[in-house]
C-alpha positions as CSV (number, residue, x, y, z in Angstrom):
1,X,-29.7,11.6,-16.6
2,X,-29.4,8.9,-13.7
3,X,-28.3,5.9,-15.6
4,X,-26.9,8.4,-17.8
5,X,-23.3,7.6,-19.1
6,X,-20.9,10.9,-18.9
7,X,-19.3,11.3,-22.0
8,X,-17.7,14.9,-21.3
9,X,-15.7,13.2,-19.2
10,X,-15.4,9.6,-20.6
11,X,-15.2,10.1,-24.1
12,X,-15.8,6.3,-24.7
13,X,-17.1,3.7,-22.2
14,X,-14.4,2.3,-20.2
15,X,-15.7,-0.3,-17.7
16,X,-16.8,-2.7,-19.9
17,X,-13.8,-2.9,-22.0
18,X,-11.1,-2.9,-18.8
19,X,-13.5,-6.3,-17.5
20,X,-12.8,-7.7,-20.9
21,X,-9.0,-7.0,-20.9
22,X,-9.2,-8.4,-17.2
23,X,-11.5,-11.7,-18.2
24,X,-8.9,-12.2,-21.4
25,X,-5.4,-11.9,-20.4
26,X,-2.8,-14.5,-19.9
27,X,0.5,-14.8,-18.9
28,X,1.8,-15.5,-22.0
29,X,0.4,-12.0,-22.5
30,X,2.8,-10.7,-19.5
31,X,6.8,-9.9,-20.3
32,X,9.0,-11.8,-18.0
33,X,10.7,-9.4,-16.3
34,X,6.7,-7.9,-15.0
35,X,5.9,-11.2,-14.1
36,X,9.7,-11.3,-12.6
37,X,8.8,-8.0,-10.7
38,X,5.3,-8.8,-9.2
39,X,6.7,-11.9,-7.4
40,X,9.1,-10.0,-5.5
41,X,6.1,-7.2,-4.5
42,X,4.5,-10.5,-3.3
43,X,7.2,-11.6,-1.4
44,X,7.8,-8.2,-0.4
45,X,4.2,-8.3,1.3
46,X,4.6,-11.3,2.8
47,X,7.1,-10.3,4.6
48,X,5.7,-7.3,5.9
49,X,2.5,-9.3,7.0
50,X,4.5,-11.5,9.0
51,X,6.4,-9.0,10.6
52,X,3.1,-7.5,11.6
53,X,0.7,-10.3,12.4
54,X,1.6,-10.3,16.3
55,X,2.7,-6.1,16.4
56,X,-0.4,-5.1,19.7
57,X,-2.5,-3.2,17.0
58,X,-2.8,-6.5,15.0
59,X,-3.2,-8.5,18.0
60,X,-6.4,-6.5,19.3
61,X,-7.7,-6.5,15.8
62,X,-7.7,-10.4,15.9
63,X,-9.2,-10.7,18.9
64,X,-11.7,-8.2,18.3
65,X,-12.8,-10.0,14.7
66,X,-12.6,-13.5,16.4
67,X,-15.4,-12.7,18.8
68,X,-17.4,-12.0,15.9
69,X,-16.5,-15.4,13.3
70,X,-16.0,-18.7,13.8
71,X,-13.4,-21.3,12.5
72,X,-12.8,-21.5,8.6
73,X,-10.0,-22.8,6.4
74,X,-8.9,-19.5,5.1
75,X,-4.9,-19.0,7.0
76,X,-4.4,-16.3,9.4
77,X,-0.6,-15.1,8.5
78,X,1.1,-15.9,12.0
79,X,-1.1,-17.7,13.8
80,X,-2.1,-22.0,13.8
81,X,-5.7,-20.7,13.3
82,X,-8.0,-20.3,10.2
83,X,-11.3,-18.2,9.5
84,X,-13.3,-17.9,6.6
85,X,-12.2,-15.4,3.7
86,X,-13.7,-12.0,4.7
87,X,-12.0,-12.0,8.3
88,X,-9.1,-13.6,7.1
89,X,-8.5,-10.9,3.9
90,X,-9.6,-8.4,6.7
91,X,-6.9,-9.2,8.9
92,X,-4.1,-10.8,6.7
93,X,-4.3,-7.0,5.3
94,X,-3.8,-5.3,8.7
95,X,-0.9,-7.5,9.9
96,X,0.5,-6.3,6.4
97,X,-0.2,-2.9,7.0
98,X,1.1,-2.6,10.4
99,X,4.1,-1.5,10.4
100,X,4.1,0.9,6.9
101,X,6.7,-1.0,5.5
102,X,5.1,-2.4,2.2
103,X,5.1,-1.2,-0.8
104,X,3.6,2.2,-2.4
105,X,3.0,3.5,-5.9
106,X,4.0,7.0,-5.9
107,X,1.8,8.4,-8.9
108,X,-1.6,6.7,-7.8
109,X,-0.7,5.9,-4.1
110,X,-2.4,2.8,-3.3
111,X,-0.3,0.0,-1.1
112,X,-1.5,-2.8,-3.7
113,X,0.4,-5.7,-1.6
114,X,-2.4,-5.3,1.6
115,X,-5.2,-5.0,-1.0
116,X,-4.1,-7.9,-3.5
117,X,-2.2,-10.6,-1.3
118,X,-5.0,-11.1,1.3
119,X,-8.3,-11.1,-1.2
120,X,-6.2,-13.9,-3.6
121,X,-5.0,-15.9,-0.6
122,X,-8.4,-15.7,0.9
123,X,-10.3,-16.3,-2.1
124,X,-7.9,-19.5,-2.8
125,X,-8.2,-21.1,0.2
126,X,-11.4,-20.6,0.1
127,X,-11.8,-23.0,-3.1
128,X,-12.1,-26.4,-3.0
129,X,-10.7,-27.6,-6.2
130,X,-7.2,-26.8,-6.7
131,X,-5.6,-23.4,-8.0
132,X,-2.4,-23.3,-9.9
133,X,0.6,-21.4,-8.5
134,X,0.3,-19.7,-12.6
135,X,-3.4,-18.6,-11.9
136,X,-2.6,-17.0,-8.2
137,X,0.2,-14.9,-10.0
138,X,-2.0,-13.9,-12.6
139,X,-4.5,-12.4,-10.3
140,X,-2.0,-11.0,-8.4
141,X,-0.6,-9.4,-11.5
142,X,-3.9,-8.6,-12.5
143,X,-5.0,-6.6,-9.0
144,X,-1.8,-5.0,-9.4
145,X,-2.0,-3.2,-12.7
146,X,-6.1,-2.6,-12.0
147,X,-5.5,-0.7,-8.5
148,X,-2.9,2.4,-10.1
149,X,-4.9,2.5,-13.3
150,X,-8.2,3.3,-11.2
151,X,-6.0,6.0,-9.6
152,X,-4.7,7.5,-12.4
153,X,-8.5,7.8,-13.7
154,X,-9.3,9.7,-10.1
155,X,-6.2,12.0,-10.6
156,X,-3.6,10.1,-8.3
157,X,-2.8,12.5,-5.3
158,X,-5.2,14.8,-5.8
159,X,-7.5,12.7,-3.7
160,X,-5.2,12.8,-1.0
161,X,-5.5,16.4,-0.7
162,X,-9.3,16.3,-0.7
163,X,-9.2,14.1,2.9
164,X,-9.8,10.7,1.0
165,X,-7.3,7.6,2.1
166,X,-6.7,6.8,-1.3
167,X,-5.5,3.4,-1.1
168,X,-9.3,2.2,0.0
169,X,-10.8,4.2,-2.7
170,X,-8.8,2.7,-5.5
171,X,-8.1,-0.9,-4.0
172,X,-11.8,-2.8,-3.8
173,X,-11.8,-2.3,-7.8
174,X,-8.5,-4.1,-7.6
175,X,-9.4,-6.9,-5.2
176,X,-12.2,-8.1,-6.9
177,X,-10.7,-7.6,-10.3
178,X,-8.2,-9.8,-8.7
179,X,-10.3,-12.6,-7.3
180,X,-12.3,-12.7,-10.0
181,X,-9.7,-13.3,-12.5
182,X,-8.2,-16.1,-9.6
183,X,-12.0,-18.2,-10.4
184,X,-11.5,-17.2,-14.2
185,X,-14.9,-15.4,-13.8
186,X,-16.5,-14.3,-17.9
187,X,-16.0,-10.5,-18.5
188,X,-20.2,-9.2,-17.7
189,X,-19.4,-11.0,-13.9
190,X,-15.8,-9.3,-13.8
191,X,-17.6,-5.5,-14.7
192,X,-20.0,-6.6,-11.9
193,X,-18.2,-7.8,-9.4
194,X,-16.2,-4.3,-10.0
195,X,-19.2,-2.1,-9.5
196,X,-19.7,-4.1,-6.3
197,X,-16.4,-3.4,-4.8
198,X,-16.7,0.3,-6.0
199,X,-20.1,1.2,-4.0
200,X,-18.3,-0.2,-0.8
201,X,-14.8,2.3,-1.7
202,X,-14.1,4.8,1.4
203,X,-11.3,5.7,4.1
204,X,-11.1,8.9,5.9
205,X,-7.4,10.3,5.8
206,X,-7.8,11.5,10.0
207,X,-7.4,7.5,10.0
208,X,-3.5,8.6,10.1
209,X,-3.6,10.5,13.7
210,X,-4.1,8.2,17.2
211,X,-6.4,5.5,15.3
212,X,-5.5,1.9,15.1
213,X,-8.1,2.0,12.1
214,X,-5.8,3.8,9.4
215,X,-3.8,-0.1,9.7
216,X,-7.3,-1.4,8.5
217,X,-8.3,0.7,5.8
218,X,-6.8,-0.9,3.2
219,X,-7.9,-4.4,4.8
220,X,-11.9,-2.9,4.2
221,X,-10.4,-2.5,0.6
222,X,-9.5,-6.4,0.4
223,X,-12.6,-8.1,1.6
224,X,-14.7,-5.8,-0.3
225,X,-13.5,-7.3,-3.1
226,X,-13.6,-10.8,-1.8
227,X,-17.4,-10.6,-1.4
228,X,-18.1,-8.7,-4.3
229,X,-16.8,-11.0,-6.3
230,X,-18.6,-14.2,-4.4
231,X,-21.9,-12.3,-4.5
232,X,-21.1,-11.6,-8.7
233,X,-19.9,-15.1,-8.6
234,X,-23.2,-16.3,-6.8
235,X,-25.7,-14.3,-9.3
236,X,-26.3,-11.5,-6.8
237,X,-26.0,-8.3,-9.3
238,X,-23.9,-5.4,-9.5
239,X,-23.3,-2.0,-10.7
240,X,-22.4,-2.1,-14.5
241,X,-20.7,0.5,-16.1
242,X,-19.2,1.8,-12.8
243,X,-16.8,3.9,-13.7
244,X,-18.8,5.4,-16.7
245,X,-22.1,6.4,-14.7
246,X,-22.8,10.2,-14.6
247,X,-25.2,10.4,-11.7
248,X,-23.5,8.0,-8.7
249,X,-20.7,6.7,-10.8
250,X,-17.3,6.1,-9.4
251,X,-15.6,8.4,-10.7
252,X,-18.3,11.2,-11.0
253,X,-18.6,11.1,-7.5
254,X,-15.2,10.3,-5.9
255,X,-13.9,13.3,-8.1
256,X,-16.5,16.0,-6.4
257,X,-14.4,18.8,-4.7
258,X,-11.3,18.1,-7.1
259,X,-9.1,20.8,-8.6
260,X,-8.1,19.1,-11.4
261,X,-9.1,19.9,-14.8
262,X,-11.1,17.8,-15.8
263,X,-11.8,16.3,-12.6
264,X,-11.7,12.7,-13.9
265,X,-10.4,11.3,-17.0
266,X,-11.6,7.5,-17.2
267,X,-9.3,6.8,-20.3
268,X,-6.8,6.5,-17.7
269,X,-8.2,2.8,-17.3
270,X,-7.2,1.9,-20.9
271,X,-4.5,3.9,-21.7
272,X,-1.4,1.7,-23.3
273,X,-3.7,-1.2,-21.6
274,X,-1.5,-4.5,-22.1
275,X,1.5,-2.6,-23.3
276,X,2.4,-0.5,-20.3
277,X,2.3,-1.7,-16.7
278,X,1.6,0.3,-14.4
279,X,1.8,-1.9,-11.6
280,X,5.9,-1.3,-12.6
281,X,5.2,1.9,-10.4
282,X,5.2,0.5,-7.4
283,X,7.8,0.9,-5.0
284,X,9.1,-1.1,-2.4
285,X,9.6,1.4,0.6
286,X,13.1,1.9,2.5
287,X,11.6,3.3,5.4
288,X,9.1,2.4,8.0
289,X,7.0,5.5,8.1
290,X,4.8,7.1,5.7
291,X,5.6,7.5,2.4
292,X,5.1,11.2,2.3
293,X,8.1,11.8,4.9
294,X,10.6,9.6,2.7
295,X,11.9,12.2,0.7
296,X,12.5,14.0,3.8
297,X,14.6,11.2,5.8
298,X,16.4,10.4,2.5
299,X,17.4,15.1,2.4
300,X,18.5,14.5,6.2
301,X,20.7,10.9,5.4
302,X,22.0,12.9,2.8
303,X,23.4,15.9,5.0
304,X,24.7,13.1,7.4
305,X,26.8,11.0,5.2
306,X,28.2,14.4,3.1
307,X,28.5,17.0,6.0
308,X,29.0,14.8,9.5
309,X,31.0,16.9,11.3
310,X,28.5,19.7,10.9
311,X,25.7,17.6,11.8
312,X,26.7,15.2,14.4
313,X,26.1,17.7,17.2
314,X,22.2,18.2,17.3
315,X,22.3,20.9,19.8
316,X,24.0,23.3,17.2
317,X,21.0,22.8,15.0
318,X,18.6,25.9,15.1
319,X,16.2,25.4,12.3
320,X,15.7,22.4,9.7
321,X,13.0,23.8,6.5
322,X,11.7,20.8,4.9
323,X,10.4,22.1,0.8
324,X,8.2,19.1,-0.3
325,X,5.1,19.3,-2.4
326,X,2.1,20.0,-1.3
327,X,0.2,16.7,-0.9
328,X,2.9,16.0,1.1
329,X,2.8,18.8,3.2
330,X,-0.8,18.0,3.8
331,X,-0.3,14.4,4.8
332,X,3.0,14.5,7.0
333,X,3.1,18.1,8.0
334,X,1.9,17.8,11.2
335,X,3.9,17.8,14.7
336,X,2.8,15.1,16.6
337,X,1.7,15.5,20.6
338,X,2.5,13.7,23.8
339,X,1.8,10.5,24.7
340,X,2.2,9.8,20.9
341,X,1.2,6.6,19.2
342,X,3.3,4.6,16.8
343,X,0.8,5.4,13.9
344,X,1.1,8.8,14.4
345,X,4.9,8.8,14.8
346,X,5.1,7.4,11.3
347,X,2.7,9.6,10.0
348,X,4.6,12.9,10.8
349,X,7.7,14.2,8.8
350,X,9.2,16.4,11.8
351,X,9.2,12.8,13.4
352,X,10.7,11.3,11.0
353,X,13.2,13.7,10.7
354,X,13.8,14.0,14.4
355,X,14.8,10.6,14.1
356,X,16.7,9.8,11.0
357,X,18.8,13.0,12.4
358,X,19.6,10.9,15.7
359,X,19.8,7.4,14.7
360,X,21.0,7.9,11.1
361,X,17.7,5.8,9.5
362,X,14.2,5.3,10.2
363,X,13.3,1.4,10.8
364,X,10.9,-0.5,12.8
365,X,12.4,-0.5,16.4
366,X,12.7,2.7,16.3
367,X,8.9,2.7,16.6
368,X,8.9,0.5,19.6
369,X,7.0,2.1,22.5
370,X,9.5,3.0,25.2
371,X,11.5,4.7,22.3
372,X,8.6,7.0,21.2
373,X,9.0,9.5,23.7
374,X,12.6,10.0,23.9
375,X,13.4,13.6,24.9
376,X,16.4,14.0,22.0
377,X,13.3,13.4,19.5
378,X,10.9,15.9,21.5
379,X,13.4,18.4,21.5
380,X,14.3,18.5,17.9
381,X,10.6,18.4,15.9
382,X,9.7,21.8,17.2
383,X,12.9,23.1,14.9
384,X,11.5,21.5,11.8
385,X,9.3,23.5,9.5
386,X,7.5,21.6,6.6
387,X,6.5,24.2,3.5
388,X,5.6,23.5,0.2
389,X,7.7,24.4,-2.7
390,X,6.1,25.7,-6.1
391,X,8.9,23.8,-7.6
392,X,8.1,20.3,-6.6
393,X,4.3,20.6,-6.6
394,X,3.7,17.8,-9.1
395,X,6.6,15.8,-8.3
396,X,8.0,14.2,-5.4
397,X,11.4,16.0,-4.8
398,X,12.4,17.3,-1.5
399,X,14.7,19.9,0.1
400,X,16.2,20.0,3.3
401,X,18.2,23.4,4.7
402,X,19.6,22.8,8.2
403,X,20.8,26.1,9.5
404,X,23.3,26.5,12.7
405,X,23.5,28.9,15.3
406,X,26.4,30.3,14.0
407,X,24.6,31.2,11.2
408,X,26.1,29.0,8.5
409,X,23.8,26.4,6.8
410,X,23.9,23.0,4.7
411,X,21.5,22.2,2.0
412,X,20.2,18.9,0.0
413,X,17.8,18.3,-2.6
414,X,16.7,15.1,-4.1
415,X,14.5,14.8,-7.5
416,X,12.5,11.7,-5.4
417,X,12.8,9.3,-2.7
418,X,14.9,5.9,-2.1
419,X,13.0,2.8,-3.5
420,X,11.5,5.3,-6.5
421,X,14.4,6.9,-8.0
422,X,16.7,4.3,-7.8
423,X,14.0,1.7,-7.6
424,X,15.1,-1.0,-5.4
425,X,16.2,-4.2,-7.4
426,X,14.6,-7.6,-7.2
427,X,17.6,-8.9,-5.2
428,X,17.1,-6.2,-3.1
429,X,13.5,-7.1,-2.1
430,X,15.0,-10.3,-1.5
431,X,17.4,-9.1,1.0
432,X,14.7,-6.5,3.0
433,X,12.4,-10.1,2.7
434,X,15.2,-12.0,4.8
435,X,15.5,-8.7,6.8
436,X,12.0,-7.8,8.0
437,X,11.4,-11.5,8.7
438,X,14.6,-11.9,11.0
439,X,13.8,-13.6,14.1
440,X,9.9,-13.5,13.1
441,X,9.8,-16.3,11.5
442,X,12.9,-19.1,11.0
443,X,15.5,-19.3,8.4
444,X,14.3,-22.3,7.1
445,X,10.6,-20.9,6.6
446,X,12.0,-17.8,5.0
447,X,13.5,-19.9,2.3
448,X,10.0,-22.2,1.9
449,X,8.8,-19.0,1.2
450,X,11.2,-17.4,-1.1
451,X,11.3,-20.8,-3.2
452,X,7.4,-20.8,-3.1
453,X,6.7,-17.2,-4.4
454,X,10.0,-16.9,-6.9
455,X,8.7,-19.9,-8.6
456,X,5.0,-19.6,-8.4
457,X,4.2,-20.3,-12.4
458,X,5.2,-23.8,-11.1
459,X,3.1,-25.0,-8.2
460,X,0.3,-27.3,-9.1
461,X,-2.1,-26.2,-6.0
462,X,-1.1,-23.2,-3.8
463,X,-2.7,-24.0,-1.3
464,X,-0.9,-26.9,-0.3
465,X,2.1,-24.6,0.2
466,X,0.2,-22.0,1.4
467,X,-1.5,-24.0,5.0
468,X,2.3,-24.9,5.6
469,X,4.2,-21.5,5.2
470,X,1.2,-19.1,6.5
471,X,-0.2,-21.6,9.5
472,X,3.1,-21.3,11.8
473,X,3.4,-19.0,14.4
474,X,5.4,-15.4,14.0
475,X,7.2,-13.6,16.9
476,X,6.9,-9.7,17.6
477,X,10.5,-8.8,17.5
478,X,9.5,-5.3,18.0
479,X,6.9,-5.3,21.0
């Protein structure tokens, strides 16, 4: 039974076949508008890394990591300094995580941009022959696609609800899927290099309270996959058939405690494979707090913008009900304590909706330190209550009913949140790019990078381009 391969739940092997799709596709393989649509989550990305490289959390992990390595020629995003590719996917993935603006795919929630953009940078500059703008967009596109498949196969959200941090549970698969499709690896290394990633998957969801850690987690995620794939690369074995093994298998075991039925369903990998992108999915976030309290902001912007004379005086307010599924209620729930961190300001939905009812949005200075303890905010979250509704458990609507002290009350539903349903358009992306990067980084780099990642199929070495646009130093317009 140990090397056993479960076929009640996987009717047909899967990991060897998903390698083989990975080893063989093209981008002549790839429509144009997907290809279109995965340069502007990588430009996306980049612009939330460099709006996060020099936030404090980022700045202590650096200095924590750079006690511990030495120089390399792998970029540090922000900074005139280089380290070698597992520090520098490490880290280039926490400056992107920093500040919960990148993107998130709603039905397998993984943030793909902090998993995929630092493992194929790393493992590029890492390289010494040159690599093609065409082949960095094809492992991008690749990490993208393999990161929401391998949460589909684990039941999306439900692994929220079960304490896991998703996105480090589905994204080593993706990172070294990625990076080993970047040094056109054969399929049996790709399935290796895989079951490599997958015995180093974890994150713990309490990550999300006072920890600076939960910024990190999907940076664990990114190197993983880095150095499986260099060990797979090197001839150092891995696990085959990863996502197929009964007793220790990915899936067998990251499915335990599930209340799905079945728990697992590894066909997920292959389904439409080729024909239907997943990676599509993702969703380039409006807000800069967790996903889970979007639908909630975008209930309370509603209510604003159709009832404003009702709502502009917060004192009237005497009880907000926020109906929102229940993987939601379980992730953003919670009302936050004093002295509050940033993390766990973005984390809450009675936060969130404390201060999209004051300041009409929720954006990154509104998360700046001497803001976070504002009395207007502290005053407010006790009157919120978060409950799920039956109605919305497998979807991602939300309702919000704000009721006054004269009894009367005002109501809004929405079916999902901004940046899902409408998904935000690629000109879009382009102005939240020139947006998050405002006064980080100069108006001339911001259009070296635009021109860079929109036309990535034609650069003859990335790396050139990449020393030059990553090496300069960022400011912390947020502090």
């Amino acid at each position: 039974m140990g090397g056993g391969i479960d076929v009640s739940a996987n009717k047909e092997p899967v990991t060897e076949p998903f390698a083989s799709w990975v080893a063989s596709l093209s981008l002549s393989d790839v429509p144009e508008d997907v290809r279109t649509r995965v340069k502007h989550i990588l430009l996306d990305g980049l612009g939330c890394a460099l709006l996060g490289s020099k936030l404090p959390w980022s700045v202590k992990a650096k200095e924590a990591i750079c006690t511990l390595e030495g120089p390399g020629k792998c970029s540090l995003i922000g900074y005139n300094q280089g380290l070698g590719p597992l520090p520098a996917a490490l880290l280039n993935s926490t400056f992107l995580q920093a500040f919960e603006m990148d993107e998130f795919h709603f039905a397998n929630p993984i943030h793909g941009s902090s998993v995929i953009i630092p493992a194929i940078f790393a493992a590029a500059q890492h390289e010494s022959s040159p690599i093609t703008g065409a082949s960095l967009l094809l492992a991008a596109l690749v990490g993208y696609e393999t990161g929401p498949r391998v949460g589909a196969a684990l039941g999306g959200h439900q692994i929220l609800g079960m304490g896991w941090h998703s996105g480090p549970i589905f994204g080593p698969a993706a990172s070294a899927a990625a990076v080993s499709k970047l040094w056109n690896q054969p399929a049996e290394i790709i399935e290796e290099s895989i079951g490599t990633a997958c015995t180093q998957a974890g994150g713990l969801m309490s990550a999300q309270y006072e920890s600076m850690v939960k910024r990190m987690q999907h940076g664990f995620a990114a190197r993983s996959g880095v150095l499986a794939a260099s060990l797979s690369r090197e001839g150092f074995r891995g696990i085959k058939k990863v996502f197929d093994r009964e007793y220790g298998g990915f899936l067998t075991t990251f499915s335990l405690g599930s209340k799905n039925t079945p728990r697992f369903d590894g066909a997920e990998l292959l389904s439409e494979l080729g024909s239907r992108w997943d990676l599509l999915g993702f969703s380039i976030k409006r807000y800069a707090s967790c996903a889970t309290t979007h639908g909630s902001v975008d209930c309370i912007r509603t209510l604003l913008s159709d009832h404003p004379d009702q709502m502009k005086d917060v004192s009237r307010i005497a009880k907000i009900t926020i109906y929102m599924p229940e993987v939601a209620r379980k992730r953003a729930a919670f009302a936050p304590e004093r002295p509050i961190t940033a993390i766990a300001a973005q984390m809450s939905a009675p936060y969130a909706v404390a201060v999209a009812l004051l300041d009409g949005d929720v954006t990154p200075h509104q998360f700046a330190t001497e803001l976070l303890g504002r009395d207007a905010i502290w005053e407010i979250m006790p009157k919120v209550t978060c409950t799920t509704s039956e109605e919305f458990y497998h979807t991602w609507a939300h309702k919000a009913v704000v009721e006054f002290d004269d009894g009367t009350s005002v109501t809004s539903t929405i079916k999902a949140p901004t940046g899902v349903d409408p998904a935000l358009t690629n000109e879009g992306i382009v102005d939240k790019f020139r947006t998050v990067t405002k006064g980080v980084i100069t108006e001339e780099r911001q259009r070296a990078i635009e021109k860079f990642i929109l036309n990535l199929e034609d650069v003859e070495d990335v790396n050139v381009a990449l020393k030059a646009l990553l090496d300069e130093e960022t400011v912390n317009v947020i502090a």
